[in-house]
C-alpha positions in Angstrom: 16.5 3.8 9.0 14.9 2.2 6.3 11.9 3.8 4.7 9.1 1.9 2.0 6.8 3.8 0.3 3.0 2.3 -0.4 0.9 3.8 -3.1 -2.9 2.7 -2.9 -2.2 2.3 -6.6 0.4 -0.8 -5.5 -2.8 -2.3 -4.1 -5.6 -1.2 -6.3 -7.5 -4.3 -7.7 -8.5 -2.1 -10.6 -5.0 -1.4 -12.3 -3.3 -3.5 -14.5 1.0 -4.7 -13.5 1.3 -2.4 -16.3 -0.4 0.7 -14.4 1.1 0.2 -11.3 -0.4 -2.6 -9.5 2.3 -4.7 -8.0 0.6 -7.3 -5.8 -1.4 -10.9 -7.4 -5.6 -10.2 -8.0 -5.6 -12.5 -4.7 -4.7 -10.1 -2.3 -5.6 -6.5 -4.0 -8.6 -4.5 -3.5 -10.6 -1.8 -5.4 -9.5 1.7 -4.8 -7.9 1.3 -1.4 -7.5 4.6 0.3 -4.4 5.8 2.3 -6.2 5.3 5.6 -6.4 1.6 5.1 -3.4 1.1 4.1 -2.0 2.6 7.0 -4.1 0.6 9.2 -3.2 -2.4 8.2 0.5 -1.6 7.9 -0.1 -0.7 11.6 -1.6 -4.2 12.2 1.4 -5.6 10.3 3.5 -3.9 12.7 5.3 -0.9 11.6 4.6 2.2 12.2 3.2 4.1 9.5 2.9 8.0 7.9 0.7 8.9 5.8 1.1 11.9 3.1 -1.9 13.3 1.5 -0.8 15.5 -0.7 1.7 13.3 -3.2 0.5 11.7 -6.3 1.5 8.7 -7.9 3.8 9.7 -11.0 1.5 7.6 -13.3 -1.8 9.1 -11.9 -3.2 12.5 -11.9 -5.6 12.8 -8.9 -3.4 12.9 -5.7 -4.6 9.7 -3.8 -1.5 10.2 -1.1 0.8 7.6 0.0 2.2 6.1 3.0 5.7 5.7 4.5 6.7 2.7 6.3 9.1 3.3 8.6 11.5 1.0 10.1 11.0 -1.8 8.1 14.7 -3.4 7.8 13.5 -6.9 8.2 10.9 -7.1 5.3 11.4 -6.8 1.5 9.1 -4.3 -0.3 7.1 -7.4 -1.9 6.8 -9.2 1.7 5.4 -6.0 2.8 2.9 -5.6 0.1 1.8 -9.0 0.1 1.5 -8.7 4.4 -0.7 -5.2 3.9 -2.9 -6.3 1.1 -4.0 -9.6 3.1 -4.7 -7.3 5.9 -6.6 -5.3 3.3 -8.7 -8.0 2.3 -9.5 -9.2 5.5 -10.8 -5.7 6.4 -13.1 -5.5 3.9 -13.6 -8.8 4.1 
């Protein structure tokens, strides 16, 4: 079993490549929260666990992250890319 791990910081619009941020402008948004990100992992298909209490190595406030599980099919950038344009299209 294959597990991915998302970090809103992965997503955040306001973080530099250099900071973390590892999908384009295009399909990032500001301060995405764990809750979103599992719900549009869910709408991507894969079940999805979130865990509150870990923080990002390069941040200090613990923002949580999410596990994808089962996700043998999809590279980690595939993924990102899939739950960011979900992201965007619920805020949108």
């Amino acid at each position: 079993m294959v597990e991915n791990v998302i970090w809103p910081a992965a997503l955040d619009a306001d973080l530099s490549r250099s900071e973390g941020r590892r999908v384009p402008l295009s399909v990032a948004v500001s301060e995405p929260s764990v809750d979103e990100i599992a719900r549009a992992v869910g709408q991507v298909g894969y079940d999805a666990v979130i865990e509150r209490e870990k923080t990002y190595p390069r941040e200090y406030t613990p923002r949580g992250r999410v596990l994808v599980k089962n996700a043998d099919d999809a590279g980690k950038s595939d993924l990102l890319q899939a739950v960011g344009a979900y992201l965007t299209a619920l805020r949108g």
